[in-house]
C-alpha positions as semicolon CSV with decimal commas, in nm:
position;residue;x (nm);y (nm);z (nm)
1;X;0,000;0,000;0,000
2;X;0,307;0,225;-0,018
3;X;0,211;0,372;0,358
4;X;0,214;0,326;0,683
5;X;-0,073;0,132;0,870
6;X;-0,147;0,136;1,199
7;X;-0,471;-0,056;1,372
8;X;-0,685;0,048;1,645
9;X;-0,815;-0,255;1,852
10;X;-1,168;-0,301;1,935
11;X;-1,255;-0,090;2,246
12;X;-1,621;-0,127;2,460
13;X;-1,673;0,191;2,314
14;X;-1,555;0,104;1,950
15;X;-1,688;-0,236;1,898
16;X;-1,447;-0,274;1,561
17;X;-1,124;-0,245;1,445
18;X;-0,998;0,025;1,203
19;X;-0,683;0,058;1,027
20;X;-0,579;0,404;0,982
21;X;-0,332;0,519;0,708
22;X;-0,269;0,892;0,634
23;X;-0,351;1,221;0,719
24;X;-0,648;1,497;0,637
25;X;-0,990;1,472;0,673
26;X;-1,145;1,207;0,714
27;X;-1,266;0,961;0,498
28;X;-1,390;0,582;0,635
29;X;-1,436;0,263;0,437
30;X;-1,654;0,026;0,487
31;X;-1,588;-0,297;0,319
32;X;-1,833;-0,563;0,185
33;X;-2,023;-0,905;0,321
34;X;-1,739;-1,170;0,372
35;X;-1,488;-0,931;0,381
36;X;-1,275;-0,668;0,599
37;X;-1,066;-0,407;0,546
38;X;-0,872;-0,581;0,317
39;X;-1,171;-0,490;0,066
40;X;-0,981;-0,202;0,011
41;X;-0,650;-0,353;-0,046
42;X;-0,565;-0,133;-0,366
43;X;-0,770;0,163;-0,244
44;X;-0,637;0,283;0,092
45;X;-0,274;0,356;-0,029
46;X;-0,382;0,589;-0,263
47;X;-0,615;0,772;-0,057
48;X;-0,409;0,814;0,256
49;X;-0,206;1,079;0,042
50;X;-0,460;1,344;0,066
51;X;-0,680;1,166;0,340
52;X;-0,672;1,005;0,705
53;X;-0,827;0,638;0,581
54;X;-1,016;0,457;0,845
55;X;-1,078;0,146;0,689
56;X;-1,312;-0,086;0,959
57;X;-1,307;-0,407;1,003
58;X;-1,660;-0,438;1,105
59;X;-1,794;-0,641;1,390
60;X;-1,771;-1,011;1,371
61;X;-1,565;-0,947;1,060
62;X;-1,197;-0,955;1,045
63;X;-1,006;-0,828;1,284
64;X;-1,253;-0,721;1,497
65;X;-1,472;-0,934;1,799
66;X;-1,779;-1,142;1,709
67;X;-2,103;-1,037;1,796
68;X;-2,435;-1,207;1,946
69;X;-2,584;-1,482;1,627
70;X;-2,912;-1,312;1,736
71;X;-2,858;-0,982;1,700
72;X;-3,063;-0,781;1,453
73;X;-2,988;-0,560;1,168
74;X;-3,137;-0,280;1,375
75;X;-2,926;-0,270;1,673
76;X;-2,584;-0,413;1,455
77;X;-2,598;-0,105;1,253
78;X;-2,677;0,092;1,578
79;X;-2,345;-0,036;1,717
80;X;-2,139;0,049;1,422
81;X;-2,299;0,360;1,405
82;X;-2,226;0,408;1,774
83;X;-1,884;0,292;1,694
84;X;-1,787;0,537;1,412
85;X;-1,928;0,836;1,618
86;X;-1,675;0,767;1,878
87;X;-1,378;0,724;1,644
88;X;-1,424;1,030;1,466
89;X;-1,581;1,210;1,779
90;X;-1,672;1,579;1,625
91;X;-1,489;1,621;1,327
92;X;-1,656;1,575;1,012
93;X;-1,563;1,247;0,785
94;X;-1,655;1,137;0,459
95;X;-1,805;0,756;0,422
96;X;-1,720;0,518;0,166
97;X;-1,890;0,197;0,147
98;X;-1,905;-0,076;-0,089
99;X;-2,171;-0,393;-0,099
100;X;-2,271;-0,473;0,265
101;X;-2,096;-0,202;0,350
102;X;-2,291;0,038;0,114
103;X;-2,621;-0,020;0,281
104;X;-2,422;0,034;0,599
105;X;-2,261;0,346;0,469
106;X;-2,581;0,510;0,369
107;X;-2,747;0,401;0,716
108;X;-2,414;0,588;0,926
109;X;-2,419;0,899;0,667
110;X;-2,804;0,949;0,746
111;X;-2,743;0,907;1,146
112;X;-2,429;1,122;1,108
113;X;-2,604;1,402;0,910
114;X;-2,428;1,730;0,874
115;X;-2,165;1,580;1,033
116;X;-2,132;1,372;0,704
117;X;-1,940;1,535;0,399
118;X;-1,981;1,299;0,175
119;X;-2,147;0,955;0,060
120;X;-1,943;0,755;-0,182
121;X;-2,161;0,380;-0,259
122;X;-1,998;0,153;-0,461
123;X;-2,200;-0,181;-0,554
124;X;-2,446;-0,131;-0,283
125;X;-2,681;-0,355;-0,080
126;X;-3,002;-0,211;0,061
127;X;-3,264;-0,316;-0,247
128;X;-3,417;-0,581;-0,089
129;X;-3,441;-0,928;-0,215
130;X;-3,323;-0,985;-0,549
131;X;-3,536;-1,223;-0,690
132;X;-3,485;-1,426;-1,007
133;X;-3,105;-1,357;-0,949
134;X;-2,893;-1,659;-1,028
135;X;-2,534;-1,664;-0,952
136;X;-2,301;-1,989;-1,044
137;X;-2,218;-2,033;-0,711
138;X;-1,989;-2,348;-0,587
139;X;-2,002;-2,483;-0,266
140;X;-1,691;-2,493;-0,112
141;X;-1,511;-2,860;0,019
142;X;-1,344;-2,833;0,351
143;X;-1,231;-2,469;0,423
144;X;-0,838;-2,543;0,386
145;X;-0,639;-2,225;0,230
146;X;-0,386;-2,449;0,087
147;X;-0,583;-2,718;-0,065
148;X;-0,605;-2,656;-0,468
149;X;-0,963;-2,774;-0,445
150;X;-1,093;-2,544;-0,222
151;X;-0,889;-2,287;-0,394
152;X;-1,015;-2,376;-0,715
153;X;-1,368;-2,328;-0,602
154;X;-1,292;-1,958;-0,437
155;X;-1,138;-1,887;-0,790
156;X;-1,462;-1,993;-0,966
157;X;-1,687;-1,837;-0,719
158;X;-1,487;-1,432;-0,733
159;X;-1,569;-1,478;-1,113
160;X;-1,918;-1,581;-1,030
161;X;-2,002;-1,272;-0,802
162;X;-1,699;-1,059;-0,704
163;X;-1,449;-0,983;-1,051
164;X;-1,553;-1,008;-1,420
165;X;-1,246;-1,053;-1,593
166;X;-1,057;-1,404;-1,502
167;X;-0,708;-1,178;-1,523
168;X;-0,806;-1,016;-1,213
169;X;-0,802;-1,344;-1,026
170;X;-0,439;-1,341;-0,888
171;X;-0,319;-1,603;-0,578
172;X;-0,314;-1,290;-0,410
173;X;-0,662;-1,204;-0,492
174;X;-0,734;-1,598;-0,352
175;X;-0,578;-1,509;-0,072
176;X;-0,787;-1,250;0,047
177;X;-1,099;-1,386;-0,043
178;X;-0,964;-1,683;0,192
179;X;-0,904;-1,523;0,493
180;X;-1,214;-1,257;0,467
181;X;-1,434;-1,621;0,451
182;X;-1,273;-1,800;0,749
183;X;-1,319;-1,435;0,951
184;X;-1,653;-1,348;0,879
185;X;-1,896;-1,474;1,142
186;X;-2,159;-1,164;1,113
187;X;-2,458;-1,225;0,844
188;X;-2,396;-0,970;0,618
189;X;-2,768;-1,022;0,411
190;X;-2,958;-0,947;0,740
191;X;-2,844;-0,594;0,641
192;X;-2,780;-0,557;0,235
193;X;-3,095;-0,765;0,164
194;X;-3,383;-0,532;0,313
195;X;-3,470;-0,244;0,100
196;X;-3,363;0,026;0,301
197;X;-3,094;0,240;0,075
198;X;-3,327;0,432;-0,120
199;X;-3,530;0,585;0,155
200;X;-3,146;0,634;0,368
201;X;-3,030;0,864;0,073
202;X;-3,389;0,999;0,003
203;X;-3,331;1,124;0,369
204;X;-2,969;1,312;0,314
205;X;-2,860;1,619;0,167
206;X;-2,454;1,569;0,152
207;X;-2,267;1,517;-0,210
208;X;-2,354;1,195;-0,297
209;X;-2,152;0,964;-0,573
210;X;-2,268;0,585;-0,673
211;X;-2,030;0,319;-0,856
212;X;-2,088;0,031;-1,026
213;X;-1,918;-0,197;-1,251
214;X;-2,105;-0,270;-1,569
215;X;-2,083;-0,660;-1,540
216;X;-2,214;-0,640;-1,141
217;X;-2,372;-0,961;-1,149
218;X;-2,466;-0,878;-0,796
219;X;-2,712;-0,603;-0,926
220;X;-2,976;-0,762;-1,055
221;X;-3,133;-0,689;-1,297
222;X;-2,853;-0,483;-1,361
223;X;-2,647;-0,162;-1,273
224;X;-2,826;0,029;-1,463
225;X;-3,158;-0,060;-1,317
226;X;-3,056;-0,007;-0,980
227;X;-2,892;0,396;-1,038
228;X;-3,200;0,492;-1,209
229;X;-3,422;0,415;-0,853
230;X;-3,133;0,608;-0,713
231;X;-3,183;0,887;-0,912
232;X;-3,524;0,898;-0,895
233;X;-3,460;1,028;-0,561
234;X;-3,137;1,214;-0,556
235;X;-3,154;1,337;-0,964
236;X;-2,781;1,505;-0,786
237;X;-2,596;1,210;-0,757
238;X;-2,290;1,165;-0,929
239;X;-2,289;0,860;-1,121
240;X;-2,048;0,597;-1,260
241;X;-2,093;0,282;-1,443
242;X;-1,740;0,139;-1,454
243;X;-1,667;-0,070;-1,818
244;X;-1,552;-0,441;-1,790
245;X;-1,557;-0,425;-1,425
246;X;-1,739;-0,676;-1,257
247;X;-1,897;-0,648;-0,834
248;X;-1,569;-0,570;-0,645
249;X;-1,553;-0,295;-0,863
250;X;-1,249;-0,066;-0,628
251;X;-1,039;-0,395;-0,674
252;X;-1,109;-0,514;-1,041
253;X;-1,070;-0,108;-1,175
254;X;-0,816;0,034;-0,913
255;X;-0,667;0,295;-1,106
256;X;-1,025;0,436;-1,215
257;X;-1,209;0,424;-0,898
258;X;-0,976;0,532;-0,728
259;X;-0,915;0,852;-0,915
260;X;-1,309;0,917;-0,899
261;X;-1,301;0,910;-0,535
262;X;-1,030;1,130;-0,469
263;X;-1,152;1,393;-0,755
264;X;-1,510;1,359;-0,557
265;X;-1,335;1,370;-0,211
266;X;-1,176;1,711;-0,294
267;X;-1,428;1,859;-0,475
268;X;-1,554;2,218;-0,269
């Protein structure tokens, strides 16, 4: 990442862990279902030069502690809300969120209000059920990192849903997707699968941008679909549609996304 890292641990107050690169105002990440920081593996270099990156693991993700298997979406997203407010405490931050972690985003910009600069959703959950979606899922053998087999399968299932283009499948990418599986023990679709994002941004007045890749498989019926209820509401948004990128859109089209997110970071 070409900077320096440095993790806060999971406090009573701060029921997550963040991983802080940078300096300048503030922007957070908020990474998808399955997943942690790492999410943002080829973003948070880049955006620690002219930010201070808080990239979360969220709870029962990654890094950070587990939480209760009963718990609600309700009071989850009340305790990462709860979280965020006392890591930033009263400065104003940005929030970036992608999948998951866009449904979450848009849920902590709307509780944050003013004190929100800006909303940057890239792939987001929060539409509800998608029904008469069909991904080529695999189901995994035996959870063994090593083991080609269960490799294989991760590789077939990031094309499936994650990455469109089977170059962007590295043993590195494998890698990731690996751990972020054996460290997730939250339900992520309790969250990204009620419809909730459209009435969260409805509700907010701060810059808003939206990113998807054009071969999303995850946004069904398709990207396009999805921006235009967006924009039925917020007509303001700014909005990309990313070419030959596939779900994990900040990963798959680095270079891109991340120069539309520090151009709409900046921006007065």
């Amino acid at each position: 990442m070409n900077v320096n890292v440095t993790m806060r641990t999971a406090t009573t107050d701060m029921p997550m862990a963040a991983h802080i690169a940078g300096a300048g105002d503030d922007v957070i990440l908020i990474h998808g279902g399955r997943g942690s920081h790492t999410h943002w593996a080829r973003n948070i270099g880049p955006l620690a030069r002219e930010h201070r990156v808080i990239a979360l693991d969220l709870p029962g993700f990654g890094d950070s502690p587990d939480v209760s298997r009963d718990i609600d979406a309700d009071r989850y997203l009340s305790l990462v809300t709860a979280g965020i407010r006392h890591l930033i405490g009263d400065r104003f931050a940005s929030v970036v969120g992608f999948s998951f972690g866009g449904a979450v985003a848009a849920h902590v910009a709307r509780q944050l209000g003013d004190q929100c600069r800006r909303l940057a959703l890239l792939g987001p959950g929060g539409f509800g059920e998608a029904k008469g979606r069909v991904l080529d899922l695999k189901p995994a053998p035996e959870a063994i990192e090593t083991d080609p087999r269960y490799r294989a399968v991760i590789r077939h299932n990031l094309l499936a849903m994650m990455l469109h283009d089977s170059a962007s499948v590295s043993e590195e990418t494998v890698d990731i997707q690996c751990r972020n599986i054996a460290r997730g023990r939250f339900n992520s679709l309790k969250v990204s699968l009620r419809p909730t994002l459209i009435g969260d941004i409805a509700a907010m007045t701060c810059p808003l941008a939206m990113v998807w890749g054009a071969n999303d498989a995850v946004a069904y019926p398709s990207p396009q679909a999805r921006a235009a209820g967006c924009q039925a509401v917020r007509p303001d948004l700014e909005l990309t549609i990313v070419p030959g990128a596939g779900h994990w859109v900040q990963y798959e089209a680095a270079d891109t996304v991340n120069a539309l997110l520090l151009d709409f970071l900046r921006t007065n």
